[in-house]
PABA-73066 format. One record per residue (C-alpha): residue in one letter; x, y, z. Coordinates in steps of 0.1 Angstrom, whole numbers, padded with zeros to 4 digits, always signed. Each point is the difference from the previous one (the first is absolute). Layout:
AXYZ ...
//
This chain:
X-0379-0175+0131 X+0022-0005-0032 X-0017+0022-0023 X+0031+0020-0006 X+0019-0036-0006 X+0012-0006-0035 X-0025-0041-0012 X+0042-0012+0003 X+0002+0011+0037 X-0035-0013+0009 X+0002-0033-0016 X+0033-0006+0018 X-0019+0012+0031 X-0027-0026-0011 X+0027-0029+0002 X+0018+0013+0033 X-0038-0007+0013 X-0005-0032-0018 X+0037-0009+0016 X-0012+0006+0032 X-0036-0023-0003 X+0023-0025-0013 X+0021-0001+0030 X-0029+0004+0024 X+0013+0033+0010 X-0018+0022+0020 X+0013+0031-0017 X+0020+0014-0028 X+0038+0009+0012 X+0027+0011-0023 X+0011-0032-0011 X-0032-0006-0017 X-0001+0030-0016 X+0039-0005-0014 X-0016-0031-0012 X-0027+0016-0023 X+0028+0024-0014 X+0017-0033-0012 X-0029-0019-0020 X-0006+0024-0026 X+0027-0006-0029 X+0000+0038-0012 X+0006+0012+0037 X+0036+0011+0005 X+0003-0018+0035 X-0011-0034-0022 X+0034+0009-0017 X+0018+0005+0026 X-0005-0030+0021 X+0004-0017-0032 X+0039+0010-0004 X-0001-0011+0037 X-0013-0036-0016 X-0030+0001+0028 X-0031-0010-0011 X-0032+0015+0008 X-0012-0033+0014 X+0031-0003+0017 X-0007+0032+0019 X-0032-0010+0007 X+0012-0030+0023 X+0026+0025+0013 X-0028+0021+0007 X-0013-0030+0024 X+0026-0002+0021 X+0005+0034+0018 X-0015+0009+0028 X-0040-0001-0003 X-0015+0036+0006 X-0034+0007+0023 X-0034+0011-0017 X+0000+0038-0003 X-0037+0017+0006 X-0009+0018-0029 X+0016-0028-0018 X+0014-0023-0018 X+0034+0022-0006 X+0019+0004+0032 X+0017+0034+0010 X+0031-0001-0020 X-0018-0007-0034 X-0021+0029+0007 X+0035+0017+0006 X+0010-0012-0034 X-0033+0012-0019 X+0005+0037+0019 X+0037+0001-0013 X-0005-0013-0035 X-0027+0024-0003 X+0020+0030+0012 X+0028-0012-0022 X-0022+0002-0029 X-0008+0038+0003 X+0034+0002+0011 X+0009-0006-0034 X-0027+0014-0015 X-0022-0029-0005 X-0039-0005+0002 X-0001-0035+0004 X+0019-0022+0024 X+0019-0026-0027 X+0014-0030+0013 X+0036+0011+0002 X-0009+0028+0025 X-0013-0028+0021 X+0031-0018-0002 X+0016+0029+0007 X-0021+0006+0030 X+0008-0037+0015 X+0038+0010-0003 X-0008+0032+0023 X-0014-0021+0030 X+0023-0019+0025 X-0026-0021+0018 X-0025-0025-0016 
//
């Protein structure tokens, strides 16, 4: 499913689904995913929530407080992740790209009002 994601976007993949185990969540929702964009330190969402002074960590517990989301057949990432996944992907060819880096993810999350 993420062979044409960059190791960067699939780790931070890796800890949106760690996130979700954590919080006994029955399946991966945006706020997850913005999650594993934060953890890695050479990922420029890291940075930015940084100059925002939130934490990772801090995130995290945000995370826990919104609104839990249903488990999705075909699972564990609910319909508006695979929204995100389908945008970052075509924003990656978009701008000529092979591989979906982790910014194009970012970008995608910014593209979807719901989630």
């Amino acid at each position: 499913m993420f062979t044409d994601f960059a190791p960067k976007t699939v780790a931070a993949v890796k800890q949106a689904e760690e996130l979700a185990t954590r919080l006994g969540d029955e399946s991966v929702a945006t706020g997850h995913v913005i999650y594993g964009l934060t953890v890695d330190k050479s990922v420029c969402l890291h940075h930015i929530f940084q100059d925002l002074n939130v934490d990772p960590d801090m995130f995290s517990g945000y995370v826990q407080s919104l609104p839990r989301e249903p488990q999705v057949p075909n699972g564990p990432f609910n319909r508006h992740v695979h929204t995100v996944f389908q945008r970052a992907r075509d924003a990656a060819q978009q701008l000529g790209g092979k591989v979906v880096e982790p910014e194009r993810l970012a970008l995608a999350l910014m593209s979807v009002k719901s989630g």
